[in-house]
N, C-alpha and C positions, 0 to 999 in steps of 0.2 A: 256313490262316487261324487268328488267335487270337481265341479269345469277347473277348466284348463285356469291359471293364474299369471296375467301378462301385466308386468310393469307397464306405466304408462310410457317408457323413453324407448320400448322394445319395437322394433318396426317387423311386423309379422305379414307375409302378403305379397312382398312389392315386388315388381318385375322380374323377372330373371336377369341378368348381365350373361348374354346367351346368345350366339349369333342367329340362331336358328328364331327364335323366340322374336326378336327386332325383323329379321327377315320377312318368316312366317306371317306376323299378326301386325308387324308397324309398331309405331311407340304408343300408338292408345288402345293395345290389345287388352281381352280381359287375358289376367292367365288362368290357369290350372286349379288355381286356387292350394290353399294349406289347410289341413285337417290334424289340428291336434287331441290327445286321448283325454280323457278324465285326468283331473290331478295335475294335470305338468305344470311345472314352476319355469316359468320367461323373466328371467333379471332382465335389468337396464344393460340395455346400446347392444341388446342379440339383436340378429336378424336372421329372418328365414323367409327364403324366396319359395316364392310361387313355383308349380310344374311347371314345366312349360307339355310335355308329353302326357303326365300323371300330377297332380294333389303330390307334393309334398306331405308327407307322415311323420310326425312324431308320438310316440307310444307311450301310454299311460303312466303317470309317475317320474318320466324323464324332466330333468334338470337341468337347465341349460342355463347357467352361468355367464355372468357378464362377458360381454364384448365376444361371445360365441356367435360365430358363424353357419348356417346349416344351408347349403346350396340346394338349388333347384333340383326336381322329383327325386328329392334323398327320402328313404324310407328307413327311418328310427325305430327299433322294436323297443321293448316297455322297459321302464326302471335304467333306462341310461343315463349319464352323468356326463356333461361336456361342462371340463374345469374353465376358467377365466382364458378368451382368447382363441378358443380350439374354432378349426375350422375344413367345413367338410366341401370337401369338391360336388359338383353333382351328381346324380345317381351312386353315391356313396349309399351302400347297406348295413344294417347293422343288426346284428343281433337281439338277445333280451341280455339284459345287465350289465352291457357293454361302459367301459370307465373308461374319460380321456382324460390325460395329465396338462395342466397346462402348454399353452400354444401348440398343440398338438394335429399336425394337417393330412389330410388325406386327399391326392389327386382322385380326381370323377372314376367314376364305375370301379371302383373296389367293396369289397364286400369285408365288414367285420365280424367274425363270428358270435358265439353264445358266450358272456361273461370273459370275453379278450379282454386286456388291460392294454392302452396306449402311452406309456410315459412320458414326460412332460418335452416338448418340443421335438417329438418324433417326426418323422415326413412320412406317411404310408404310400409306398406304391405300391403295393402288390396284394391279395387278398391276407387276411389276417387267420388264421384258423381258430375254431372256439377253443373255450379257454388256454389260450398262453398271452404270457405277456410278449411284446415290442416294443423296442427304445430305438434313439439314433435318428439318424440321416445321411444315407436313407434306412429308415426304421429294417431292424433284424430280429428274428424270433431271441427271445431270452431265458424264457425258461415254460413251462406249462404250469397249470394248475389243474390241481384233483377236483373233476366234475361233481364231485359228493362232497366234498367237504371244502372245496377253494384254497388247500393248501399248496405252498409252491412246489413241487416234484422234483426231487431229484432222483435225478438216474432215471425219469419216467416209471418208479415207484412212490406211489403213496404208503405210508407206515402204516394207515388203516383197512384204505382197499387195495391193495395189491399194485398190477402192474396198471397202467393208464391203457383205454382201449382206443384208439382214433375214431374218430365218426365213421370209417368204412370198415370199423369193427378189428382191423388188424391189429395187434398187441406192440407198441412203440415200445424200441429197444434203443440205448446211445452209442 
């Protein structure tokens, strides 16, 4: 695997903008620190703050696009895509293969599922569930995709695998 790949104009690290974190530790705390995976690509003018609670996470292979945003203790799973702009509140979660559309924001402690789509200047406020897309402001489910194959569902039928099962195994009906 290859270390992480940080532009030089990316500021990775820096304090929280966090009342707690100013409070807590004062302005010359250390923080939490950020731990990025193997592989991750850091364009120019990202930032990603430090925990203040937890190590800020970003997961192997994630790509984080200019002028992207990733707030303090967000936990990134692997092969995410944050397009030009997108920006995560803190303790924002996120699944594996999760894709943001441009300016794309999430207020603090929401969770995004396993291969969600976020399209481009969505607002999330509420948890996202794996695979469906959200669009809007404030962002609304739009459709799902088929966990095996990533095609978009209609009628919560796939053409190849049948009906869509939810993560708590029930069979999604429209």
């Amino acid at each position: 695997m290859a270390p992480a790949r940080i532009h030089p104009l990316a500021l990775i690290g820096s304090p929280a903008e966090h009342r707690e974190h100013r409070n807590r530790y004062g302005f010359d705390a250390q923080p939490d620190g950020v731990e990025l995976g193997d592989d991750v690509l850091v364009e120019a003018f990202v930032t990603v703050d430090a925990g203040v609670r937890a190590p800020t996470r970003v997961g192997a292979r994630t790509w984080l696009m200019k002028r992207a945003h990733v707030g303090h203790d967000c936990d990134l799973g692997e092969d995410n895509e944050l397009a030009p702009g997108t920006t995560l509140g803190g303790h924002t979660t996120t699944g594996v293969g999760v894709r943001f559309g441009v300016n794309a924001t999430t207020r603090p402690f929401v969770t995004i599922g396993d291969r969600a789509r976020v399209g481009a200047g969505a607002v999330i406020i509420t948890d996202v569930p794996a695979y469906e897309t959200w669009a809007g402001n404030p962002a609304r489910r739009l459709y799902a995709n088929c966990p095996q194959c990533d095609e978009r569902l209609e009628a919560w039928t796939c053409p190849e695998h049948g009906n869509y099962q939810s993560l708590d195994g029930k069979e999604q009906t429209t």
